[in-house]
C-alpha positions as CSV (number, residue, x, y, z in Angstrom):
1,X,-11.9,18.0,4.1
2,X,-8.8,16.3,2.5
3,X,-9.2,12.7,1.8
4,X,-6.4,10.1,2.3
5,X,-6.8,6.6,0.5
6,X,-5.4,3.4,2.5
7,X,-4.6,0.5,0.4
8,X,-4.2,-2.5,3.1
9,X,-1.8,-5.5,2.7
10,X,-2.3,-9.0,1.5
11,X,-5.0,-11.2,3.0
12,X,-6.4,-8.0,5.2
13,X,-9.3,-5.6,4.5
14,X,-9.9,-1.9,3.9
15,X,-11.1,-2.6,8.0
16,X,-7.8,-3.4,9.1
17,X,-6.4,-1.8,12.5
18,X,-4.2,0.5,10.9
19,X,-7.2,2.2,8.7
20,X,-9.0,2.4,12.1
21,X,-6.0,4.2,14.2
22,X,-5.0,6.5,11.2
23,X,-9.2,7.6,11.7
24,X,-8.3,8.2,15.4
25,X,-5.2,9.9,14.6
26,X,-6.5,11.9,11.9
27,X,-9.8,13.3,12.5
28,X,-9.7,16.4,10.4
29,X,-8.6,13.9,7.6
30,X,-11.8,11.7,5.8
31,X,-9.8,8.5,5.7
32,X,-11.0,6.0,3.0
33,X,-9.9,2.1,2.5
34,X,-11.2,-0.1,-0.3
35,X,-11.3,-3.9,0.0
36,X,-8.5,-4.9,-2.6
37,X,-9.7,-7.8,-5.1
38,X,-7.3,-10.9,-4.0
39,X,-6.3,-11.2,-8.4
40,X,-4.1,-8.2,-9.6
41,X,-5.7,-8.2,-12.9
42,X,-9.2,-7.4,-10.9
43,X,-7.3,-5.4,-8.5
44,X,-5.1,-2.8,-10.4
45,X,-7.5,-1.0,-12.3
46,X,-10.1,-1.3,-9.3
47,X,-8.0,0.6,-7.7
48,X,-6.7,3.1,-10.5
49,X,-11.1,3.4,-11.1
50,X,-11.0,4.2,-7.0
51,X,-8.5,6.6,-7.1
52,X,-9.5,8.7,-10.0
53,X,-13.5,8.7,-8.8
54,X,-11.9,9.5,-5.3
55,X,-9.2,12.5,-6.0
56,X,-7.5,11.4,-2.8
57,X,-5.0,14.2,-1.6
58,X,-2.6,11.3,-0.7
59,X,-2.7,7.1,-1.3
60,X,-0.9,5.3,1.7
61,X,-0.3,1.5,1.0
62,X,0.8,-1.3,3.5
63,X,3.3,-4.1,1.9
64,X,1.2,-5.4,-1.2
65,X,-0.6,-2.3,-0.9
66,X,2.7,-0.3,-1.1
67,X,3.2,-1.7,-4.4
68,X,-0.1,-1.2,-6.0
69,X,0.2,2.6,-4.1
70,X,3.4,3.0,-6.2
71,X,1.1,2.1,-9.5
72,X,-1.2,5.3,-8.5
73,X,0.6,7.5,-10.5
74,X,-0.5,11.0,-11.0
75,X,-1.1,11.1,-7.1
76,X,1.2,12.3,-3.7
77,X,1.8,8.6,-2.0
78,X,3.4,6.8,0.6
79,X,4.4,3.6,0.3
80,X,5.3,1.7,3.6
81,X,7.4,-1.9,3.3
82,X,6.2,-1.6,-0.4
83,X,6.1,-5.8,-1.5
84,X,7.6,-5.4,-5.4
85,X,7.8,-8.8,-5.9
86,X,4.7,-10.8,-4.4
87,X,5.3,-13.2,-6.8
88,X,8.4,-14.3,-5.4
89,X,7.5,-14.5,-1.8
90,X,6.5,-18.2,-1.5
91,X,6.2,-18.2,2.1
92,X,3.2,-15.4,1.9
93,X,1.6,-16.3,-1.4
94,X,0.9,-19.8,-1.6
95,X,-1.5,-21.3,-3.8
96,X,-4.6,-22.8,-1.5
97,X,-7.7,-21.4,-0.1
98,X,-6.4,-19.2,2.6
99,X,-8.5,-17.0,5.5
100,X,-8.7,-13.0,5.3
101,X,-7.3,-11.3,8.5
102,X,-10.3,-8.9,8.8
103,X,-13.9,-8.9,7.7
104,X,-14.8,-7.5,4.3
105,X,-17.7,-5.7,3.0
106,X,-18.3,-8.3,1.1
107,X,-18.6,-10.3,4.3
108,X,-16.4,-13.1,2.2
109,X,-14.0,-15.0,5.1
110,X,-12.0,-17.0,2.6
111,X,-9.6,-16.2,-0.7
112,X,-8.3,-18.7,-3.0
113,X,-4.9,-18.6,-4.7
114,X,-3.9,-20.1,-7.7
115,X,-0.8,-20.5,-9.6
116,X,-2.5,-18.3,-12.5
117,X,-2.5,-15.9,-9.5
118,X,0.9,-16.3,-8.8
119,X,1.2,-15.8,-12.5
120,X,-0.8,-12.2,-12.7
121,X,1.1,-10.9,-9.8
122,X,4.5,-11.8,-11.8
123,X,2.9,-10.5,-14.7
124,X,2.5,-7.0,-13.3
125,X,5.3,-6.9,-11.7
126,X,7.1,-6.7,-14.3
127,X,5.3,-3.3,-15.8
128,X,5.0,-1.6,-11.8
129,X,7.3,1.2,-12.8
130,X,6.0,2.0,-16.6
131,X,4.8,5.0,-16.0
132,X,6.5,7.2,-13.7
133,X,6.5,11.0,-14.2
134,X,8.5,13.9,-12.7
135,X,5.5,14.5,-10.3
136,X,5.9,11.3,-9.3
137,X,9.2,11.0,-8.7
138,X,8.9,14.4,-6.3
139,X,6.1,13.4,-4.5
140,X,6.0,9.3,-3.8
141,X,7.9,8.7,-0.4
142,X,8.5,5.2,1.0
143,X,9.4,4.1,4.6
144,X,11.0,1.1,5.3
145,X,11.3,-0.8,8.4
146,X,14.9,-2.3,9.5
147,X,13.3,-4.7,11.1
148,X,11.3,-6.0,8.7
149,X,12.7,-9.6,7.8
150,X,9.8,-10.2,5.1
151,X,10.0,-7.4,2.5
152,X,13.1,-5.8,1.5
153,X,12.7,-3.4,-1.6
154,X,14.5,-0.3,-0.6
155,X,17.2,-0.6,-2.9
156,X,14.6,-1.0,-5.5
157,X,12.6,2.3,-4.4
158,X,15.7,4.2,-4.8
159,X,15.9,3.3,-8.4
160,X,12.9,5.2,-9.1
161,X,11.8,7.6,-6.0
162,X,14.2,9.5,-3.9
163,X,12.1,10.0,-0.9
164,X,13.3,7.0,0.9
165,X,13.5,6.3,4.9
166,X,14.6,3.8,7.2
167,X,13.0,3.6,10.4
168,X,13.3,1.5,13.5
169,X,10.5,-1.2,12.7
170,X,8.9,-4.2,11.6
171,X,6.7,-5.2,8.6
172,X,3.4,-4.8,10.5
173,X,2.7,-1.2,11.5
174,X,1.8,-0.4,15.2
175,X,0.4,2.5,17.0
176,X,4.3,3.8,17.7
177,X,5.6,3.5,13.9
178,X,2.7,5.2,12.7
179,X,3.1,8.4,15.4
180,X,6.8,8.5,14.6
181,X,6.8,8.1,11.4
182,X,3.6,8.0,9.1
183,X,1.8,10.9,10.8
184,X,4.7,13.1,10.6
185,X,5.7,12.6,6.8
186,X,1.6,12.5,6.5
187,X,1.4,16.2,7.5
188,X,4.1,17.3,6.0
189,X,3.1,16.0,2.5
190,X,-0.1,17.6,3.2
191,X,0.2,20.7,4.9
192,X,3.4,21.8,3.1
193,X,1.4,21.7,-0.2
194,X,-1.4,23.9,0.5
């Protein structure tokens, strides 16, 4: 069974809606989701641990997700309203103890940010694209919602990747973005490369 890893978005859980309608969706997929430590110096090489342990056939990430997705190099991703630049968005990542949007496995309710969090997300930032190989370029896709009126790094995307695509949509996924769009590109990333 091929195995796709979902990397959620900030403040959410690896049992977010989306990971539980891309299980409906795709049942002859095994669809795993990690709960992403809230510190990118805990979180990147959790991740990087997760996906070499794991062998997914293909990493999907969710805004901050998107961006730590694009750090998975070395694997076939998609990165969906990718957020580049957490450290800048002041309206989202506010220092403060703030309240996850799902329950964690950890069954931790609440998340703390400080401004040396603010600091390691701008730290990392800066090295998201070291890295990058040939493979990568050929086989990391993003999608990008017109809609979406909190993250805007498609011009960014298209420095590095050249699989980018607008679509008619907002940050948040829904059930109809993810038929339209995800499952499509999802197939055709995997069943094109058997």
């Amino acid at each position: 069974m091929k195995k796709i890893v979902y990397f959620h978005g900030y403040g959410s859980s690896g049992a977010s809606g989306t990971v539980e309608m891309l299980r409906k969706m795709l049942p002859e997929y095994e669809v795993l989701a990690p709960d992403i430590p809230v510190d990118p110096v805990d979180a990147l090489p959790f991740l990087k641990e997760y996906c070499a342990e794991q062998q997914p056939d293909l990493v999907i990430g969710t805004s901050m997700g998107g961006m730590y997705a694009q750090q998975m190099f070395g694997f076939r991703k998609i990165c969906v309203n990718p957020a580049f630049n957490m450290s800048t968005m002041s309206k989202v990542l506010k220092t403060g103890v703030h309240k996850f949007f799902n329950g964690r496995k950890d069954n931790q309710k609440e998340f703390r940010i400080t401004r040396e969090t603010i600091q390691h997300f701008n730290m990392m930032e800066r090295q998201q694209f070291k890295g990058i190989t040939d493979f990568d370029k050929e086989n990391t896709y993003g999608l990008f919602g017109i809609h979406d009126n909190m993250v805007n790094t498609y011009d960014t995307f298209r420095k590095y990747y050249r699989n980018a695509k607008r679509f008619d949509g907002e940050h948040r996924l829904n059930e109809k973005v993810l038929r339209a769009e995800v499952l499509p590109l999802i197939r055709q990333i995997l069943e094109t490369n058997d």
